[in-house]
mmCIF file as gemmi writes it, N, C-alpha and C atoms, coordinates in Angstrom:
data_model
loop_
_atom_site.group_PDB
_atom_site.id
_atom_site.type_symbol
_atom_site.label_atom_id
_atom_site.label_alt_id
_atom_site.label_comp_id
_atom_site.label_asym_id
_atom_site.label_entity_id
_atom_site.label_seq_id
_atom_site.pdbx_PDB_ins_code
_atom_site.Cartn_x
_atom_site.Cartn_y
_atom_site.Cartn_z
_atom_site.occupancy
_atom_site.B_iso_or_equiv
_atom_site.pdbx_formal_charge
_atom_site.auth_seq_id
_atom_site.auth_asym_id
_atom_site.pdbx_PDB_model_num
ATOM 1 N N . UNK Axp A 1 ? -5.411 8.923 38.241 1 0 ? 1 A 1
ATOM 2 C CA . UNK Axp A 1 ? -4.449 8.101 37.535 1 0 ? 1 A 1
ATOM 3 C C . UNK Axp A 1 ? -3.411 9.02 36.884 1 0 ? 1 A 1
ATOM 4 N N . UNK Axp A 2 ? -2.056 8.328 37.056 1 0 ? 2 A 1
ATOM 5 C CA . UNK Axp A 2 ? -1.084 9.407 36.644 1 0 ? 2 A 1
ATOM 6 C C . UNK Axp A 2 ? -1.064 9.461 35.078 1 0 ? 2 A 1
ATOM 7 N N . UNK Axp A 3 ? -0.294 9.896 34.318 1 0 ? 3 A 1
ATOM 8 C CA . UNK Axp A 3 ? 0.078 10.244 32.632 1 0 ? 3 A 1
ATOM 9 C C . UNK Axp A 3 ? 0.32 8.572 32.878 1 0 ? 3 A 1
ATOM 10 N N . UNK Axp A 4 ? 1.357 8.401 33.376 1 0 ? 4 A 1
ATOM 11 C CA . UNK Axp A 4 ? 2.546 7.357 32.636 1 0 ? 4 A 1
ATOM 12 C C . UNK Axp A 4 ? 1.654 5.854 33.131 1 0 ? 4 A 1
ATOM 13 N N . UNK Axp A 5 ? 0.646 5.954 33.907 1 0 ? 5 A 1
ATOM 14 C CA . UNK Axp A 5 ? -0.25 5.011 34.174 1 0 ? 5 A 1
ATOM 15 C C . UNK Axp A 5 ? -1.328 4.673 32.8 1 0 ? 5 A 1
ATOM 16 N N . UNK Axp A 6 ? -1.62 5.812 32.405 1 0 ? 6 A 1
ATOM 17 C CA . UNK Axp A 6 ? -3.211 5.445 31.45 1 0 ? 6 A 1
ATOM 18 C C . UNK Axp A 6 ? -2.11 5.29 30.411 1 0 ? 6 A 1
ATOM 19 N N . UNK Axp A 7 ? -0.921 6.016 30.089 1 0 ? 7 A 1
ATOM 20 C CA . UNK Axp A 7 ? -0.002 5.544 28.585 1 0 ? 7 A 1
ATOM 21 C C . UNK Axp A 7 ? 0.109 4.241 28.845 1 0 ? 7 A 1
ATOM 22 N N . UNK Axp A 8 ? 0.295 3.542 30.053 1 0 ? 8 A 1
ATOM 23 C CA . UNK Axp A 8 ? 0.868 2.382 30.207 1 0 ? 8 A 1
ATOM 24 C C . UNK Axp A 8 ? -0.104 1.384 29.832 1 0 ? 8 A 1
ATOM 25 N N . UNK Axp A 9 ? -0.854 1.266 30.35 1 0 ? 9 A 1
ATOM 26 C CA . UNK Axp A 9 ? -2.569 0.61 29.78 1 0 ? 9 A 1
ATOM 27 C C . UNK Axp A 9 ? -3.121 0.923 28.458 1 0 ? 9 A 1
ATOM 28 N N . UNK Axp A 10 ? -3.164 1.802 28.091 1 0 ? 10 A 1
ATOM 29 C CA . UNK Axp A 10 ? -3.2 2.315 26.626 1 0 ? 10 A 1
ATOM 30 C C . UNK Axp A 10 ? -2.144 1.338 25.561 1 0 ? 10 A 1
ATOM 31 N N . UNK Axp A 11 ? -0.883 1.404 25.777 1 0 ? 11 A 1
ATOM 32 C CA . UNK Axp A 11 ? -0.147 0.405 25.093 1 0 ? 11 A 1
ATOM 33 C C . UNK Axp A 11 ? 0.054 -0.754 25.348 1 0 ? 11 A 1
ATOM 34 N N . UNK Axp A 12 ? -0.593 -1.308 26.782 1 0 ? 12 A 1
ATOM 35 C CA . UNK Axp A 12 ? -0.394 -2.527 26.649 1 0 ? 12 A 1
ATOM 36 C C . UNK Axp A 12 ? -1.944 -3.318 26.208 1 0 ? 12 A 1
ATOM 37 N N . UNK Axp A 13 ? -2.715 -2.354 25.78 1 0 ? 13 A 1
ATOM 38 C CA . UNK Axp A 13 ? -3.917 -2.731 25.231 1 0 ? 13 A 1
ATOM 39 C C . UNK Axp A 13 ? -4.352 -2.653 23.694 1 0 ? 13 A 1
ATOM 40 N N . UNK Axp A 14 ? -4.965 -1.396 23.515 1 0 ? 14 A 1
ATOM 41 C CA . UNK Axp A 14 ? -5.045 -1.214 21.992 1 0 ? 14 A 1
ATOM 42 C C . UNK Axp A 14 ? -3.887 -1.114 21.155 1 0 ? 14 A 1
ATOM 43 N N . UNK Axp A 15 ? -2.704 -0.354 21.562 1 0 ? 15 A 1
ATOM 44 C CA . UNK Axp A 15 ? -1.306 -0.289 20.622 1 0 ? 15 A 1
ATOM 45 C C . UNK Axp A 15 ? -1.213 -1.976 20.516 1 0 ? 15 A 1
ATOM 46 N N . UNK Axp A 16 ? -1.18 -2.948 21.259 1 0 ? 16 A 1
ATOM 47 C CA . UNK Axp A 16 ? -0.666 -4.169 21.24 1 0 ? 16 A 1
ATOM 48 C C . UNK Axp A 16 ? -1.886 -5.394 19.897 1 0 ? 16 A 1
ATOM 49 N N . UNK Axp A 17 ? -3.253 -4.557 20.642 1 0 ? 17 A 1
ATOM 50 C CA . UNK Axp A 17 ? -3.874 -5.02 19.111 1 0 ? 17 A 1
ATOM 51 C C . UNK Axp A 17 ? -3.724 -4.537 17.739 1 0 ? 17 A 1
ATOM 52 N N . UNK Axp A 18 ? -3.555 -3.212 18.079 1 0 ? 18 A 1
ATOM 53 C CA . UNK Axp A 18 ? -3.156 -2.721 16.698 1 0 ? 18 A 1
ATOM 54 C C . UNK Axp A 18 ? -1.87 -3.059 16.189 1 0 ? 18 A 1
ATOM 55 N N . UNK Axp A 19 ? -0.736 -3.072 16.756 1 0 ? 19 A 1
ATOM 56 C CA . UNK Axp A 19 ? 0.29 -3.439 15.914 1 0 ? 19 A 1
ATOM 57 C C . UNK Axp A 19 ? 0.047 -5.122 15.425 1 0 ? 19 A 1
ATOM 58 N N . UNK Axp A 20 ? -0.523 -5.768 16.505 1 0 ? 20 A 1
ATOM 59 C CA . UNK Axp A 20 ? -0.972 -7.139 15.992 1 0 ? 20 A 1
ATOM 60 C C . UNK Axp A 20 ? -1.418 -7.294 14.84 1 0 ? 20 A 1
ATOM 61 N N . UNK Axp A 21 ? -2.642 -6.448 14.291 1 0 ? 21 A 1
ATOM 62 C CA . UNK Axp A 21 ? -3.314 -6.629 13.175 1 0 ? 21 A 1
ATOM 63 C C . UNK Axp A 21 ? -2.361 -6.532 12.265 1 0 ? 21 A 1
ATOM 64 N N . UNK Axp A 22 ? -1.65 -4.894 12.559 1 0 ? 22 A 1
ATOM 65 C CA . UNK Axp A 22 ? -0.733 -4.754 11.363 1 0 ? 22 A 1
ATOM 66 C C . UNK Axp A 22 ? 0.229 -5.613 10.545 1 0 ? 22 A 1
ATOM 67 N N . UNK Axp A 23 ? 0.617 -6.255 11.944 1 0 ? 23 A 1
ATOM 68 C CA . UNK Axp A 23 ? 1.774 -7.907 11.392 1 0 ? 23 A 1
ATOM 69 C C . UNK Axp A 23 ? 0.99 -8.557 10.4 1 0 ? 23 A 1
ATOM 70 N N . UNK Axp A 24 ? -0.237 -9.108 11.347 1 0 ? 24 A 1
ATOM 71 C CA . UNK Axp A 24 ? -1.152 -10.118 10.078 1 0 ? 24 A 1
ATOM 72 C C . UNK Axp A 24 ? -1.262 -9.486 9.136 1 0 ? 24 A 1
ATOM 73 N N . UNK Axp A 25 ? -1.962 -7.879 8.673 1 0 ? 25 A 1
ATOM 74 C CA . UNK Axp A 25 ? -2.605 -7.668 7.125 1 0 ? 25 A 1
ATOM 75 C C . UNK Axp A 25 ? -0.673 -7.625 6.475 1 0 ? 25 A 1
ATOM 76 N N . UNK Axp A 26 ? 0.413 -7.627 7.471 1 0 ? 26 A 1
ATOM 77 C CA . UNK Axp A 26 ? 2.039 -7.224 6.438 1 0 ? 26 A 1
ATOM 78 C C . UNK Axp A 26 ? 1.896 -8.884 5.89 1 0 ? 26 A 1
ATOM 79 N N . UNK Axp A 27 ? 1.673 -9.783 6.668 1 0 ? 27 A 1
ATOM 80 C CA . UNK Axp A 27 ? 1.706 -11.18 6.427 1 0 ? 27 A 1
ATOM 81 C C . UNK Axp A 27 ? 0.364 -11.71 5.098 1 0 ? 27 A 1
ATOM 82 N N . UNK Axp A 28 ? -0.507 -11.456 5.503 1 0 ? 28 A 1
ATOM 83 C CA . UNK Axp A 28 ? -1.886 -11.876 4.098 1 0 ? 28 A 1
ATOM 84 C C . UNK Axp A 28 ? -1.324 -10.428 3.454 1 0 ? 28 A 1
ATOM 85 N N . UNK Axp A 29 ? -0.475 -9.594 3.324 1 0 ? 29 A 1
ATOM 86 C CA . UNK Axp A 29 ? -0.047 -9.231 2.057 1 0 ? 29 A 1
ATOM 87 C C . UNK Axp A 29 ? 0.769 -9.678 0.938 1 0 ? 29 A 1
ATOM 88 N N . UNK Axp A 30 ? 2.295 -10.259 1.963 1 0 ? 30 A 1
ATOM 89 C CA . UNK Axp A 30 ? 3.135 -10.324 1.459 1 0 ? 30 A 1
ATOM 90 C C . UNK Axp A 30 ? 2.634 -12.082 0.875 1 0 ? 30 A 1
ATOM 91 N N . UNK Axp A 31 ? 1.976 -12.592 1.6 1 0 ? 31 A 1
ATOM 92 C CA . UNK Axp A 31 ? 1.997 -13.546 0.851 1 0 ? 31 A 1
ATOM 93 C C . UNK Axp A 31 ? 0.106 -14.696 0.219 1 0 ? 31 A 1
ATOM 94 N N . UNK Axp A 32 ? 0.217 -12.914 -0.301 1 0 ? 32 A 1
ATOM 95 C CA . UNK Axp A 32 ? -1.243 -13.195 -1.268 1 0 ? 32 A 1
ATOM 96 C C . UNK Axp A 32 ? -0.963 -14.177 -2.73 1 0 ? 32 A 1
ATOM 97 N N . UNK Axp A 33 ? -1.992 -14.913 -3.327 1 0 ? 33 A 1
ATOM 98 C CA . UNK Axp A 33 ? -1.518 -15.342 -4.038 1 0 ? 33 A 1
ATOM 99 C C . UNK Axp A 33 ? -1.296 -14.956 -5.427 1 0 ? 33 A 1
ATOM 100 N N . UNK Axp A 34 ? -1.111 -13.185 -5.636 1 0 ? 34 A 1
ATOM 101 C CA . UNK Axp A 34 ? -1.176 -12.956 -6.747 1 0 ? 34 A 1
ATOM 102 C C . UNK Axp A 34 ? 0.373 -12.377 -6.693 1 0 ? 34 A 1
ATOM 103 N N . UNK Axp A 35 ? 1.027 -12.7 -5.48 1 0 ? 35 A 1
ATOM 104 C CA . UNK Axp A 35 ? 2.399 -12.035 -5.714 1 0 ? 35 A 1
ATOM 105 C C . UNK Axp A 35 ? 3.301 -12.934 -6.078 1 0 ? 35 A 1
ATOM 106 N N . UNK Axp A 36 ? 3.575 -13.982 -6.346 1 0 ? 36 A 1
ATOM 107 C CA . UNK Axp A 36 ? 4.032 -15.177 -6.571 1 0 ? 36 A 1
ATOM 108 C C . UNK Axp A 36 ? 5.121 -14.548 -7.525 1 0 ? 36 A 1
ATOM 109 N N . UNK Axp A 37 ? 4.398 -14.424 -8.684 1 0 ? 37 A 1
ATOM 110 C CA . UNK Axp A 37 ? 5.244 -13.548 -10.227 1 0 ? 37 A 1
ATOM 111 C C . UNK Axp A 37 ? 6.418 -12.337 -9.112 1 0 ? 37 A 1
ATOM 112 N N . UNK Axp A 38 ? 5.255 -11.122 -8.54 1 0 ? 38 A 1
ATOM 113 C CA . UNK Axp A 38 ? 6.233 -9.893 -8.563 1 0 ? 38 A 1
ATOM 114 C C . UNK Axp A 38 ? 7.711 -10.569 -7.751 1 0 ? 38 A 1
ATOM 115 N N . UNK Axp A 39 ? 7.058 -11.313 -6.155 1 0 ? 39 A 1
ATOM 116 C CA . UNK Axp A 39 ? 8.678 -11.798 -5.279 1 0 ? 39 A 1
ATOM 117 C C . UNK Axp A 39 ? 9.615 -12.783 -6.559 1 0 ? 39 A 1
ATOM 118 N N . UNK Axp A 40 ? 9.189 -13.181 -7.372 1 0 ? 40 A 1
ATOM 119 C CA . UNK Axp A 40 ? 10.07 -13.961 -8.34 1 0 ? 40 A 1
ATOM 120 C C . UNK Axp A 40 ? 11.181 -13.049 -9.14 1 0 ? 40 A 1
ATOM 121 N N . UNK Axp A 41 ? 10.369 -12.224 -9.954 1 0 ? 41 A 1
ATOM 122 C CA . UNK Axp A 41 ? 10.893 -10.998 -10.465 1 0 ? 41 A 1
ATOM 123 C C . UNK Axp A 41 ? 12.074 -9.924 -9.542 1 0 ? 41 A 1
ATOM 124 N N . UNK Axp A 42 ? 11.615 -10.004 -8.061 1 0 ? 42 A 1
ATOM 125 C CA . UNK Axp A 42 ? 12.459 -9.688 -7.691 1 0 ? 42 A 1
ATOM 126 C C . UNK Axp A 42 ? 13.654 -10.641 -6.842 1 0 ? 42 A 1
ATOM 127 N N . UNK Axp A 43 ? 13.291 -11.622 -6.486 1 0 ? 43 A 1
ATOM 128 C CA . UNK Axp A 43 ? 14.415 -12.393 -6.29 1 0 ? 43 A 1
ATOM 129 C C . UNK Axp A 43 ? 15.508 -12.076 -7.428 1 0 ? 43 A 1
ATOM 130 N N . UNK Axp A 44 ? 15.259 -12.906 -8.905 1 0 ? 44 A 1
ATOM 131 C CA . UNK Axp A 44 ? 15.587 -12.742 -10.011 1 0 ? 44 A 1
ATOM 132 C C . UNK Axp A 44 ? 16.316 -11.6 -10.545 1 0 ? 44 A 1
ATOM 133 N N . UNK Axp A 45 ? 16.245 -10.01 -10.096 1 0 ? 45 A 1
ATOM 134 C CA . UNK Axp A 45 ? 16.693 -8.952 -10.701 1 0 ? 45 A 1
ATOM 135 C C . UNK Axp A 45 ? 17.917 -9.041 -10.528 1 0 ? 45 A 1
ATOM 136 N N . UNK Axp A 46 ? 18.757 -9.464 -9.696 1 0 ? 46 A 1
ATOM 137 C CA . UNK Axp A 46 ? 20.039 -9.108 -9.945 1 0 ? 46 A 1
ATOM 138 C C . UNK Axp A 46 ? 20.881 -9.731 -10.958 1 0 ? 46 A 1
ATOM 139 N N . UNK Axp A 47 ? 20.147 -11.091 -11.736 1 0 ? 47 A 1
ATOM 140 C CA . UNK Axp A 47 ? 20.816 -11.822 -12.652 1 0 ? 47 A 1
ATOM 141 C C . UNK Axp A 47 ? 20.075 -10.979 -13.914 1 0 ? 47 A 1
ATOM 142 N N . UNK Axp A 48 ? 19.259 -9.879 -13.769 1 0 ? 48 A 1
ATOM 143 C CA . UNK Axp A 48 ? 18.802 -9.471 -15.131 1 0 ? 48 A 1
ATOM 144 C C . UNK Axp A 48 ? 20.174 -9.259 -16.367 1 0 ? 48 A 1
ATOM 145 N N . UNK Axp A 49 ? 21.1 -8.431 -16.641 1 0 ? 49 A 1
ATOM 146 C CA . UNK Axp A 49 ? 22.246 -8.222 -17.219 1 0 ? 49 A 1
ATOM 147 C C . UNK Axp A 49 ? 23.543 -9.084 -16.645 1 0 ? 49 A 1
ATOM 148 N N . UNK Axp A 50 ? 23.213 -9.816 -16.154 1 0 ? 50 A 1
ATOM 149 C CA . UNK Axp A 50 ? 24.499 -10.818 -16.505 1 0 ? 50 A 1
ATOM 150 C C . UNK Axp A 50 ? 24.484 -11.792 -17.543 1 0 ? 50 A 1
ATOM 151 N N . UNK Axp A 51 ? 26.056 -11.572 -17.746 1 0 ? 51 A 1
ATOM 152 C CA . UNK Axp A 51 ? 26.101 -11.867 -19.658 1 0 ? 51 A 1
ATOM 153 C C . UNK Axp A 51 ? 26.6 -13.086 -19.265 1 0 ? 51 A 1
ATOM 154 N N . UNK Axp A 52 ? 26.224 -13.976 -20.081 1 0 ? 52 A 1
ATOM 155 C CA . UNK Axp A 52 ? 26.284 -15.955 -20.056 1 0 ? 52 A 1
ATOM 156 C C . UNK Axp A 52 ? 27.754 -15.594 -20.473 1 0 ? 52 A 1
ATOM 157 N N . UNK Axp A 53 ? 28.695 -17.146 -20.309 1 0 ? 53 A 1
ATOM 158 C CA . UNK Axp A 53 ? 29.545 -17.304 -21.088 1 0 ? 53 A 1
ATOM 159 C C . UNK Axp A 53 ? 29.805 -17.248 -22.542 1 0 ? 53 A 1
ATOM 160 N N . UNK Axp A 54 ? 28.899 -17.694 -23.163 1 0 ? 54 A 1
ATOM 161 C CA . UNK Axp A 54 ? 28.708 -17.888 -24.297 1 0 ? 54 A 1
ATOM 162 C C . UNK Axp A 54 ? 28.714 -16.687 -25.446 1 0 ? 54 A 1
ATOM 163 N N . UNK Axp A 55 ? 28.468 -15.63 -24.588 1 0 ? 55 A 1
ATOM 164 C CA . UNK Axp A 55 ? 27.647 -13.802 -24.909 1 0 ? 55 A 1
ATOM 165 C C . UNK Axp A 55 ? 28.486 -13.315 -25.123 1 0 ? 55 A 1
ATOM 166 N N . UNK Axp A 56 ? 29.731 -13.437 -24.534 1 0 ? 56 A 1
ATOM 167 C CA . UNK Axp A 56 ? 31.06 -12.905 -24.38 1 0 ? 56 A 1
ATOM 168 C C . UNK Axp A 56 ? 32.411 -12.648 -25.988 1 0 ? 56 A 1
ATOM 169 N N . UNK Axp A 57 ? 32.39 -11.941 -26.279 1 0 ? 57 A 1
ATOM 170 C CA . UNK Axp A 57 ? 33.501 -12.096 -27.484 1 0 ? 57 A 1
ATOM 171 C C . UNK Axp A 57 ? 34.434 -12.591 -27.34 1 0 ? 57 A 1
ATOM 172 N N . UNK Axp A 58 ? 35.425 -13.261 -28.361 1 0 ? 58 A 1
ATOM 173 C CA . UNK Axp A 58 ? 37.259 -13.845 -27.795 1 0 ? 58 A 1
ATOM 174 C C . UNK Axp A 58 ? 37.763 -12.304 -27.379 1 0 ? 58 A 1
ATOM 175 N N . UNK Axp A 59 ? 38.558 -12.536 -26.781 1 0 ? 59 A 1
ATOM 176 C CA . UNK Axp A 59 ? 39.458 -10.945 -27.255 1 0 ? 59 A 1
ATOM 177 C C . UNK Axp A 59 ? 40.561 -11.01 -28.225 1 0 ? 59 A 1
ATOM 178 N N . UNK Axp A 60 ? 40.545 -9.997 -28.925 1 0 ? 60 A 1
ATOM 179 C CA . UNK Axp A 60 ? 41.225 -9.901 -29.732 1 0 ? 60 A 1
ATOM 180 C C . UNK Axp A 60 ? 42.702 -9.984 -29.221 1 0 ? 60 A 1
ATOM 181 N N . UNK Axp A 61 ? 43.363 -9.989 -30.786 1 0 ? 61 A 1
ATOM 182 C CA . UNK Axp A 61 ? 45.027 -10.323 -30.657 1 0 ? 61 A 1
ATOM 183 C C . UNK Axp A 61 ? 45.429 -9.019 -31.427 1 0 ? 61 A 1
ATOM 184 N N . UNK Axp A 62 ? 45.835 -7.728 -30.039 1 0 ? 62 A 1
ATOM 185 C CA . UNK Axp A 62 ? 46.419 -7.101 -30.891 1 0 ? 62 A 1
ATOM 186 C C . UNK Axp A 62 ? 47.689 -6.949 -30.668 1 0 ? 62 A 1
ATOM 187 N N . UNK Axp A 63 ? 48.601 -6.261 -31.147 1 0 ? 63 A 1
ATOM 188 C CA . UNK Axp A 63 ? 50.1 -6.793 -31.301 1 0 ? 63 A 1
ATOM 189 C C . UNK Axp A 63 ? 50.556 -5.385 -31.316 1 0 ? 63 A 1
């Protein structure tokens, strides 16, 4: 059997289960139920320092 024969069987066998698994444990990671809080927190970060309307001073009148 040549190289590019047993690589070829080789990846279309175990590489193909293994990356399989890997998807599932990226998937029952990302959406375990204790991450709920952290993906919130980060959705959320980019509004951390934005200042409300309200937050804002008049500007002054200088002359």
């Amino acid at each position: 059997m040549e190289k590019y024969s047993l690589l070829r069987e080789f990846a279309d066998s175990w590489v193909l289960l293994a990356l399989t698994l890997f998807l599932l444990g990226v998937f029952v990671w990302a959406f375990r139920p204790g991450s709920r809080s952290v993906h919130q927190d980060a959705a959320n970060m980019i509004f951390r320092n934005e200042e409300k309307p309200g937050d804002i001073p008049p500007p002054s009148k200088e002359v």
